[in-house]
C-alpha positions in Angstrom: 106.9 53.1 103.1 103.2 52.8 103.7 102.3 53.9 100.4 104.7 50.7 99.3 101.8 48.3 101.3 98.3 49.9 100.2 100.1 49.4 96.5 101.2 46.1 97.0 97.9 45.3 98.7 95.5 46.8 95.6 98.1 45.4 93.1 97.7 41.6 95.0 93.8 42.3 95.0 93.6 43.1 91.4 95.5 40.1 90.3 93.1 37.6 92.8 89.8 39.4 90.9 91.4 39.3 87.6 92.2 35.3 88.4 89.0 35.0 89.9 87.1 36.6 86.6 89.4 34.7 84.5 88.5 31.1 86.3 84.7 32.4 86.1 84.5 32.8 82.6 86.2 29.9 81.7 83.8 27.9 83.7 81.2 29.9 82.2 82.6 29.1 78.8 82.5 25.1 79.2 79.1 25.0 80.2 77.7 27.1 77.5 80.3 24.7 75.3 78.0 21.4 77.0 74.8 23.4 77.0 75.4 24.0 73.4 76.2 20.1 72.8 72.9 18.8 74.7 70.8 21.4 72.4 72.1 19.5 69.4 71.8 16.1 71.1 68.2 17.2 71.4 67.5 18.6 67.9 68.9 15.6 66.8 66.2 12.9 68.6 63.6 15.3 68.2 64.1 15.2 63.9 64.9 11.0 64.6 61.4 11.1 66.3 59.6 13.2 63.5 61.2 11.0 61.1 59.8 8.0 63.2 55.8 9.7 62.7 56.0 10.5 59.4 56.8 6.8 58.6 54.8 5.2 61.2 51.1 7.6 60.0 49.6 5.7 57.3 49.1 8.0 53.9 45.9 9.7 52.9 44.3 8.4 50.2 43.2 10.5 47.2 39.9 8.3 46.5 36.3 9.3 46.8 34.2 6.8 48.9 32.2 5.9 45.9 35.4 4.8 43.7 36.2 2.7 46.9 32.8 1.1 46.7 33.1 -0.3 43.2 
């Protein structure tokens, strides 16, 4: 009968760290999920804003000063 109570009581603990893990990586799982979402956000504005420079840079010229000059 004792035997019966140290099973039951291992069996119980096993299935509280097995729920435990489970809930763990789940959790773990949404925030890489809305970790992985804010990179993209971020690559996103970053190629907007690059977008936004290359427009807002005036071109270079291809003119030597002298053919400016005449």
């Amino acid at each position: 009968m004792k035997d019966e109570g140290i099973g039951q009581v291992s069996q119980e603990f096993i299935w509280e760290t097995f729920d435990s893990l489970f809930k763990t990586v789940h959790r773990q799982g949404k925030r890489v999920e809305e970790l992985e979402a804010r990179v993209i956000d971020l690559e996103r504005r970053l190629t907007e804003r690059v977008a936004e420079q290359a427009k807002s840079q005036p071109r270079a010229i291809n003119e030597m000063p002298a053919e400016r000059a005449a």
